[in-house]
C-alpha positions in Angstrom: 0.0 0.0 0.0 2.7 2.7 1.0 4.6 1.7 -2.6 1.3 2.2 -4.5 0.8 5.4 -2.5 4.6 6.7 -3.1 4.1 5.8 -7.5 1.1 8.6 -7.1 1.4 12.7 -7.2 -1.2 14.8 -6.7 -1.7 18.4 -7.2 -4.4 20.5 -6.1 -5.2 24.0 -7.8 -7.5 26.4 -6.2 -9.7 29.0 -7.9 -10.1 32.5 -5.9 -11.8 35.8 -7.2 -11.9 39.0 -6.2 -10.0 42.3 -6.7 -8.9 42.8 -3.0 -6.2 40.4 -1.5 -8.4 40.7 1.9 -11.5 39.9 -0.1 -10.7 37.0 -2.0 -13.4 34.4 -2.4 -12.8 30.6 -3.5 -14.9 29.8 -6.1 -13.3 26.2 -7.3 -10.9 23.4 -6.2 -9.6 21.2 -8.7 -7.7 18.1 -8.4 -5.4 16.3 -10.5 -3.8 12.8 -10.2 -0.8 11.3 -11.5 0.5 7.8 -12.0 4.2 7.8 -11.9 5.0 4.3 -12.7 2.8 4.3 -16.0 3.2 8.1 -16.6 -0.8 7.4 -17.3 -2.8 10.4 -15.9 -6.3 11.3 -14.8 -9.1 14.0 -15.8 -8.6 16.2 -13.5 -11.8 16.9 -10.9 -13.2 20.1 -10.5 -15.1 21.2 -7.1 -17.0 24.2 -7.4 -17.1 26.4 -4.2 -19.7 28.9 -5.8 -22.9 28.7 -7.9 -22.0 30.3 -11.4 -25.0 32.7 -10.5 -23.1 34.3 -7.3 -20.1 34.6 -9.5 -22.3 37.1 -11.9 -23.7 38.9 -9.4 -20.2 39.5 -7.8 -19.0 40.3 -11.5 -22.3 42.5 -11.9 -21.8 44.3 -8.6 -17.7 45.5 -9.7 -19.0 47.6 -12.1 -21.0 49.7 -9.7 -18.7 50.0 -6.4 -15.1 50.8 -6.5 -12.3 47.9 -6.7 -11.5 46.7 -3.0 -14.7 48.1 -1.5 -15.4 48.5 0.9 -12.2 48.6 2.3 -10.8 50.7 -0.4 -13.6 53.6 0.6 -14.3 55.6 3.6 -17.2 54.5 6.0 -19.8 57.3 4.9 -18.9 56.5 1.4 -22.3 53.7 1.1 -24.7 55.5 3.3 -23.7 59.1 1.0 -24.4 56.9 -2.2 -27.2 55.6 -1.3 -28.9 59.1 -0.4 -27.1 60.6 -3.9 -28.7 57.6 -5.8 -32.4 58.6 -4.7 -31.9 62.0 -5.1 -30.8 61.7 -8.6 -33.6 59.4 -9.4 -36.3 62.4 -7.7 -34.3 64.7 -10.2 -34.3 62.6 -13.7 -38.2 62.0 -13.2 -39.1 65.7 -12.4 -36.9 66.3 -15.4 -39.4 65.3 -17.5 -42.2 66.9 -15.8 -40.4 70.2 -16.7 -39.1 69.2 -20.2 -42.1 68.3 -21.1 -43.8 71.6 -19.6 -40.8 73.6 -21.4 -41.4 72.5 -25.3 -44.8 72.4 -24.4 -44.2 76.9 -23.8 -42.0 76.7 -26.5 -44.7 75.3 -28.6 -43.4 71.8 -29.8 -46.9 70.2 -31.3 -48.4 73.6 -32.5 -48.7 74.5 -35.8 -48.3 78.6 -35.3 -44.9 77.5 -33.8 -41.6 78.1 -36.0 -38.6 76.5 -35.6 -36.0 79.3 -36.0 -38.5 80.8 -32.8 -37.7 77.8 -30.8 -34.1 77.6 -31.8 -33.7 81.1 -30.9 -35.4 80.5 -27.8 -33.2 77.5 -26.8 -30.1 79.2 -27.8 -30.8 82.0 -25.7 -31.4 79.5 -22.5 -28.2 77.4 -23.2 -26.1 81.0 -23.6 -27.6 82.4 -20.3 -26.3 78.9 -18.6 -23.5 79.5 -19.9 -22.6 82.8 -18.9 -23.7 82.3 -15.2 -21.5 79.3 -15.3 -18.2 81.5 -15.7 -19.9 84.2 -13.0 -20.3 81.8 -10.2 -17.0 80.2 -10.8 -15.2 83.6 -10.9 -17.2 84.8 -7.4 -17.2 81.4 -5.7 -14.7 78.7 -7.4 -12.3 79.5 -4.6 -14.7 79.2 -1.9 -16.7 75.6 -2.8 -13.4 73.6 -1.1 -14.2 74.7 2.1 -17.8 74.3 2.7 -18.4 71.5 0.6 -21.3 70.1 2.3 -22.9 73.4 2.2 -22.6 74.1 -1.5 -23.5 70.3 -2.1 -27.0 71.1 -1.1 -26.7 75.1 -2.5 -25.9 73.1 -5.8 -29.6 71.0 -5.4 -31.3 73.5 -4.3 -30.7 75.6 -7.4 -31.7 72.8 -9.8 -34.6 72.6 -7.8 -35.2 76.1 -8.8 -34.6 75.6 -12.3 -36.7 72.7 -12.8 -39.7 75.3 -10.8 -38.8 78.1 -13.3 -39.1 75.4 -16.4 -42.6 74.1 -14.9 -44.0 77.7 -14.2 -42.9 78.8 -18.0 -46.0 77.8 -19.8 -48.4 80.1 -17.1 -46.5 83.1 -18.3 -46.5 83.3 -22.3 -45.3 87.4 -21.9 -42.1 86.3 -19.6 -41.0 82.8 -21.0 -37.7 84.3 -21.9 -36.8 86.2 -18.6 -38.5 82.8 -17.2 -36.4 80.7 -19.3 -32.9 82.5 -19.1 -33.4 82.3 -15.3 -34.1 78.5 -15.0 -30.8 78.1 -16.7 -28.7 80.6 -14.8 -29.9 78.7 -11.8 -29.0 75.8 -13.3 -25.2 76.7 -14.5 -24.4 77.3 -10.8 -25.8 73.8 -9.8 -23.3 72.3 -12.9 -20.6 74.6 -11.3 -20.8 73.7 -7.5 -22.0 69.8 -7.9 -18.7 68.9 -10.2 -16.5 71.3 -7.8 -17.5 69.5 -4.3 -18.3 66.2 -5.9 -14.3 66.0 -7.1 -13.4 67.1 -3.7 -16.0 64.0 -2.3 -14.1 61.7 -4.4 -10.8 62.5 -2.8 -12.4 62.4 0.6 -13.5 58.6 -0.4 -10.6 57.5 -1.5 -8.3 55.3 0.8 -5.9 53.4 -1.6 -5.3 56.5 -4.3 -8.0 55.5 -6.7 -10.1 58.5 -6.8 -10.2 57.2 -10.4 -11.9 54.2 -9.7 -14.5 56.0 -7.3 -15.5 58.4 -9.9 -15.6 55.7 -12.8 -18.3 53.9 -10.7 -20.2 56.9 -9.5 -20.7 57.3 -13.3 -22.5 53.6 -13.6 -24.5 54.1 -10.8 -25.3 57.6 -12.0 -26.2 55.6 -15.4 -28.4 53.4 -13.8 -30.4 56.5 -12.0 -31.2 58.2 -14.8 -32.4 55.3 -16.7 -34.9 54.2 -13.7 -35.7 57.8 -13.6 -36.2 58.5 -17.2 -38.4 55.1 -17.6 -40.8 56.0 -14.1 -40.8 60.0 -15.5 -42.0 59.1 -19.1 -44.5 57.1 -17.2 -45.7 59.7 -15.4 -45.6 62.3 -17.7 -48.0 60.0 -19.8 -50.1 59.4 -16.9 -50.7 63.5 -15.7 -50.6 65.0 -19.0 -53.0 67.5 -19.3 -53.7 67.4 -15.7 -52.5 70.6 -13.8 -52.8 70.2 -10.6 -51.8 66.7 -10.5 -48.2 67.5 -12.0 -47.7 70.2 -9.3 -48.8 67.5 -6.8 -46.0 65.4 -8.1 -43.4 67.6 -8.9 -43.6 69.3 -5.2 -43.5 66.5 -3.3 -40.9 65.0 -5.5 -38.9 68.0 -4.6 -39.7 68.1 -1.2 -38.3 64.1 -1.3 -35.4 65.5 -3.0 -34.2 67.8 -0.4 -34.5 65.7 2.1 -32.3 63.0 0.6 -29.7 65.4 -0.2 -29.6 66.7 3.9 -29.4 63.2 4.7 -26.5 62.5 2.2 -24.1 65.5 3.0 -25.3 64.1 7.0 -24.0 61.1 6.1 -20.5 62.3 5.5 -17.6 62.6 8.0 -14.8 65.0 6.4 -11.5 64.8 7.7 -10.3 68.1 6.5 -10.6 71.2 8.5 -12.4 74.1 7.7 -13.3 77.1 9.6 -16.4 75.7 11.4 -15.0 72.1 12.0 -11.8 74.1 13.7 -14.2 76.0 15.5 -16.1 73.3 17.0 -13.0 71.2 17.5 -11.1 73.8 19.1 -13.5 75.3 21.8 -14.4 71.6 22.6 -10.3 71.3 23.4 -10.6 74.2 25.5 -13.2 72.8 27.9 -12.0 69.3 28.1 -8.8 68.9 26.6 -9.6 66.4 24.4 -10.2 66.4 20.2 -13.3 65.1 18.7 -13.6 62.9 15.8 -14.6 63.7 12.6 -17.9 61.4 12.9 -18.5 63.3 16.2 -17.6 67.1 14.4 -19.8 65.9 11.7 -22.8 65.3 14.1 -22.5 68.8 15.3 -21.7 71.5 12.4 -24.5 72.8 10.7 -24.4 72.1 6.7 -27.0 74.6 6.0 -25.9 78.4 4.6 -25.5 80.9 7.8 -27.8 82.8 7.2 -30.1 79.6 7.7 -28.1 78.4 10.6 -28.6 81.6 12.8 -32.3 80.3 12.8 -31.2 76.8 13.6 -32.1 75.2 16.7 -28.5 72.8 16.3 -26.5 76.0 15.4 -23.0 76.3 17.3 -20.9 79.1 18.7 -20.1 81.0 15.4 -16.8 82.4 16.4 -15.2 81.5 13.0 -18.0 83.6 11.5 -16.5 86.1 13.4 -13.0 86.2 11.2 -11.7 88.0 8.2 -9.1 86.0 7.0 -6.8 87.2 4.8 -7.4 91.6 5.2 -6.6 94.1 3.0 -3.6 96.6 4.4 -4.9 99.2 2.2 -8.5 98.8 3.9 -7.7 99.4 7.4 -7.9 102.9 8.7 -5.0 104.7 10.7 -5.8 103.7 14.1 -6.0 100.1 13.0 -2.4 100.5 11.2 -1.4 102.5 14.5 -2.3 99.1 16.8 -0.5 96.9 13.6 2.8 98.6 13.8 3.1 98.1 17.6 1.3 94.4 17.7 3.8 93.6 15.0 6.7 94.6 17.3 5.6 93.2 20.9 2.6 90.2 20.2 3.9 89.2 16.9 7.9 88.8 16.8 8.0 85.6 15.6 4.7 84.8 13.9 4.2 85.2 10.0 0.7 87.3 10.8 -1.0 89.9 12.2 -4.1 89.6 14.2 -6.2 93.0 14.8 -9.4 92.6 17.2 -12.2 95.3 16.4 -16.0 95.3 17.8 -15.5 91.7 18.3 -14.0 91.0 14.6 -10.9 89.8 14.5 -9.2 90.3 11.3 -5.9 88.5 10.1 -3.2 90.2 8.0 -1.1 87.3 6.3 2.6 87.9 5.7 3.8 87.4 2.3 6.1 84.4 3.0 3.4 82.7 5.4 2.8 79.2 4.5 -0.1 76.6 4.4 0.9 75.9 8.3 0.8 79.7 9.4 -2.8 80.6 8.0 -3.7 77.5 10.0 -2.1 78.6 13.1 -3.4 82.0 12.4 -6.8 80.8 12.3 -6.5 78.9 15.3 -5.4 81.7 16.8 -7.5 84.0 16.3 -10.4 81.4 17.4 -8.6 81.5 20.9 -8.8 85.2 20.6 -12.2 85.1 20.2 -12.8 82.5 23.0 -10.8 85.2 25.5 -12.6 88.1 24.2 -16.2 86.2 24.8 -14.8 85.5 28.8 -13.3 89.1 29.3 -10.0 88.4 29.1 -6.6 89.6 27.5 -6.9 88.6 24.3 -3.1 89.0 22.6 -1.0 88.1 25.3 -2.9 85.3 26.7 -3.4 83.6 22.8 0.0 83.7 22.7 0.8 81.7 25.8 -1.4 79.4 24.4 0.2 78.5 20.8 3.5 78.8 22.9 2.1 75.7 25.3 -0.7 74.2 23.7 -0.3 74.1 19.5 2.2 72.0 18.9 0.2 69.0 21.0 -2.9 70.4 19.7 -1.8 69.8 16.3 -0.6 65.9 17.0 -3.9 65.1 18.6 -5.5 66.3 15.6 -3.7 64.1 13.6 -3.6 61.1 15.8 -7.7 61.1 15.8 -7.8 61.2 11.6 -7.7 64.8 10.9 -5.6 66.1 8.1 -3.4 68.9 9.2 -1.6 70.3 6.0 -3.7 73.2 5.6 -6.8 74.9 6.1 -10.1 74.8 3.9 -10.8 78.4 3.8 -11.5 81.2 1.0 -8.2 82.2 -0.8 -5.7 84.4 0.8 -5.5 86.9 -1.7 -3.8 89.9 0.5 -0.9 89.9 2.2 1.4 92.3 3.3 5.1 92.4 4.3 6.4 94.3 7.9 9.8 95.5 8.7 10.4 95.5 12.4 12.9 98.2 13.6 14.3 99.1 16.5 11.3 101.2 18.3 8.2 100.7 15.5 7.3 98.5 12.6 7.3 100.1 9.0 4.4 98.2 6.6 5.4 97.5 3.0 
C-alpha cells in the first residue's frame, strides 16, 4: 500500500476571485492525479465552491462599487451613495415633468410654432447657462473647497429652482424668456458647485489612491439612475398629461423628497479636513476638556446649512469663525487700525508670519507674504482662541500667545492622531498679504 501510495502525485489548484487580497473568495478546487510508474494520468476533478449565479452577481456588482470596496472607501462612502442615488432618481423623473412643460411653452406640437423661434429660444437658454456658469465660478470657485457640504446642497437646491422656473414657464407666455434664461442661470451654478464639491467628495472617499476608480463607478451608478428615472418619469408624464394640478402634486413633493435626501446624504459624510467651522467646533471643545473630537462626532454637530439659515437653527454652534476675516486688506484698514498693527507687530507678533487686529468683536488676520499653508492654520487657530478670550473678558493677545507657545504643537498631533488632516486649512483664498519691517522702536508696513 505505502509503494502504491509513493508511484502517485497529486496536485491541487485552487480558484479564488476577487480584486482585494483581503477579499478574495474561493470559487473552485480542482484536483489532478498522477500515476508515476505508467506516466498514465487522470481527468482532472473540479469542485465548485460557488454557484455560477453568485459569480455574476459579484462580477455584476464590480461595475457599480469601487475595486477593493469596501475597504478601499471611507465609511460614509455607502450610506452618501445611497442618499445621492435617490436623489438623482427624484431629479431625472421631475426632469421630465419640466421638459415636457418647457417644449410644451416653447410650442413643440403647434402648428403657429416656428422652428427658427424655438431655436432662438433655446439658444438664448443654453447662452444664459453658460454665462452664469463663468460668473459663479469667478465669485465662488475658490470658496466651494471649504464648505463643501454646504454648497453640495446650494448646488440641489438651485436645480430645484430651475426645474420650478421650467414648470412655471408655460403660465406666463409674456415672460418665457426672462423665465427661461433664469431657470438656466440657476442651473449653471448647480453644474458649477455639484462637479466642484463632488471632485473634492471623491478625494475624501478615496483610501488606496483611486479616486479614479471611485468616480468611474459613481458614473455607472449615475447611469443606472437616470435610466430608472427617465423610464418612471415618461411614465408619469403620460399618466398626468393634461392634468395641472396633479403635475404640481408630483413635482412638489418630488422635490420636497429630494431635499431631504440630499440633507441626509451631506449628513451622512464625516470629512476629515478642517475648515473654519469644524476648527471652530474642534477647538472650543479642546478648551473645555482637553480632548479632540472625531470627525464622525464634528460631523454630528456642524450645521451644513448656509449661515444665514443656521442663525435660525435650533442645532446652530458658537459662530466664532463667523466672526473672522481671513486674509485683510492693508490698504483697507484705517490709521488707528495701522497704528495698533505697527506696535502688535513689534511686541505680540515677533516671531509669527501674521497679524491679528481685534475690532468690535472681529478679529481680522493680515497674512505675511512668505506665510505658509501651516501659518494661516495657526493663524486661524489663533484667532479662534482670541475670540474664545474676548467672549470671557479676558486679554486677548498676550494670553493667545501663551497658548500657541504651550498648547499648539500638541494640539496639532492630537489632531492628527484622531484622523484629521493637518496640511492646511479649507478656507477662502488668501489673496492679500502684506510684508512688515520690524525696527528698533516701531514696525514700517510695506
Amino acid at each position: 500500500m505505502e509503494s502504491k501510495a509513493a508511484e502517485t502525485a497529486e496536485m491541487v489548484f485552487e480558484e479564488w476571485n476577487g480584486t482585494a487580497s483581503t477579499k478574495l473568495t474561493k470559487t473552485a478546487t480542482i484536483s489532478f492525479t498522477q500515476n508515476k510508474a505508467s506516466s498514465s494520468s487522470y481527468s482532472p476533478s473540479i469542485k465548485r465552491s460557488s454557484s455560477p449565479f453568485n459569480h455574476f452577481t459579484r462580477r455584476v456588482l464590480q461595475a457599480f462599487v469601487p475595486e477593493g470596496f469596501p475597504d478601499s472607501v471611507t465609511l460614509d462612502y455607502a450610506p452618501f451613495q445611497v442618499w445621492d442615488s435617490l436623489q438623482g432618481l427624484s431629479t431625472y423623473v421631475r426632469t421630465m415633468l419640466s421638459t415636457q412643460a418647457l417644449l410644451s411653452a416653447i410650442g413643440v406640437g403647434e402648428k403657429s410654432a416656428t422652428v427658427i423661434g424655438a431655436t432662438f429660444q433655446w439658444f438664448l437658454r443654453d447662452l444664459t447657462g453658460m454665462l452664469g456658469g463663468i460668473l459663479f465660478t469667478f465669485y465662488q470657485g475658490s470658496n466651494l473647497d471649504s464648505n463643501a457640504k454646504m454648497w453640495r446642497l446650494v448646488a440641489d437646491l438651485m436645480n430645484d429652482l430651475g426645474m420650478l422656473m421650467d414648470l412655471l414657464s408655460p403660465l406666463f407666455p409674456s415672460a418665457f424668456s426672462f423665465i427661461l434664461c433664469l431657470g438656466s442661470l440657476s442651473r449653471s451654478f448647480t453644474g458649477v458647485a455639484s462637479g466642484a464639491t463632488r471632485a473634492a467628495l471623491t478625494q475624501h472617499f478615496a483610501l488606496q489612491n483611486n479616486a479614479a476608480d471611485i468616480s468611474a463607478k459613481e458614473g455607472s451608478q449615475e447611469t443606472v439612475a437616470t435610466m430608472m428615472g427617465m423610464a418612471l418619469g415618461m411614465l408619469l408624464a403620460r399618466i398626468t398629461m393634461g392634468h395641472s394640478l396633479s403635475i404640481w402634486i408630483c413635482f412638489l413633493s418630488l422635490t420636497l423628497f429630494h431635499m431631504y435626501a440630499n440633507y441626509k446624504a451631506v449628513c451622512c459624510l464625516s470629512l476629515t479636513t478642517l475648515n473654519c467651522q469644524r476648527s471652530s467646533i474642534i477647538l472650543l471643545h479642546f478648551l473645555e476638556t482637553g480632548q479632540v473630537l472625531s470627525p464622525k462626532q464634528v460631523s454630528s454637530m456642524e450645521c451644513v446649512l448656509p449661515l444665514w439659515i443656521t442663525s435660525w437653527s435650533s442645532k446652530s454652534v458658537n459662530l466664532i469663525h463667523s466672526r473672522i476675516c481671513m486674509g485683510v486688506r492693508i490698504s483697507s484698514l484705517n490709521s488707528n487700525d495701522l497704528r495698533e498693527l505697527s506696535h502688535l507687530a513689534g511686541s505680540h507678533y515677533k516671531k509669527a508670519k501674521y497679524l491679528l487686529l481685534e475690532r468690535k468683536g472681529v478679529i481680522k488676520i493680515v497674512m505675511h507674504k512668505d506665510s505658509t499653508a501651516a501659518d494661516v492654520l495657526q493663524a486661524f487657530i489663533r484667532a479662534l482662541v482670541m475670540g474664545k478670550l474676548i467672549h470671557d473678558g479676558r486679554s486677548p493677545h498676550s494670553e493667545s500667545q501663551l497658548w500657541i507657545d504651550k498648547h499648539y504643537e500638541g494640539f496639532v498631533l492630537k489632531l492628527q492622531s484622531s484622523g484629521w488632516r493637518t496640511e492646511r486649512l479649507l478656507s477662502p483664498s488668501v489673496t492679500w498679504r502684506a510684508n512688515w519691517l520690524i525696527g528698533s522702536s516701531n514696525g514700517k508696513f510695506d
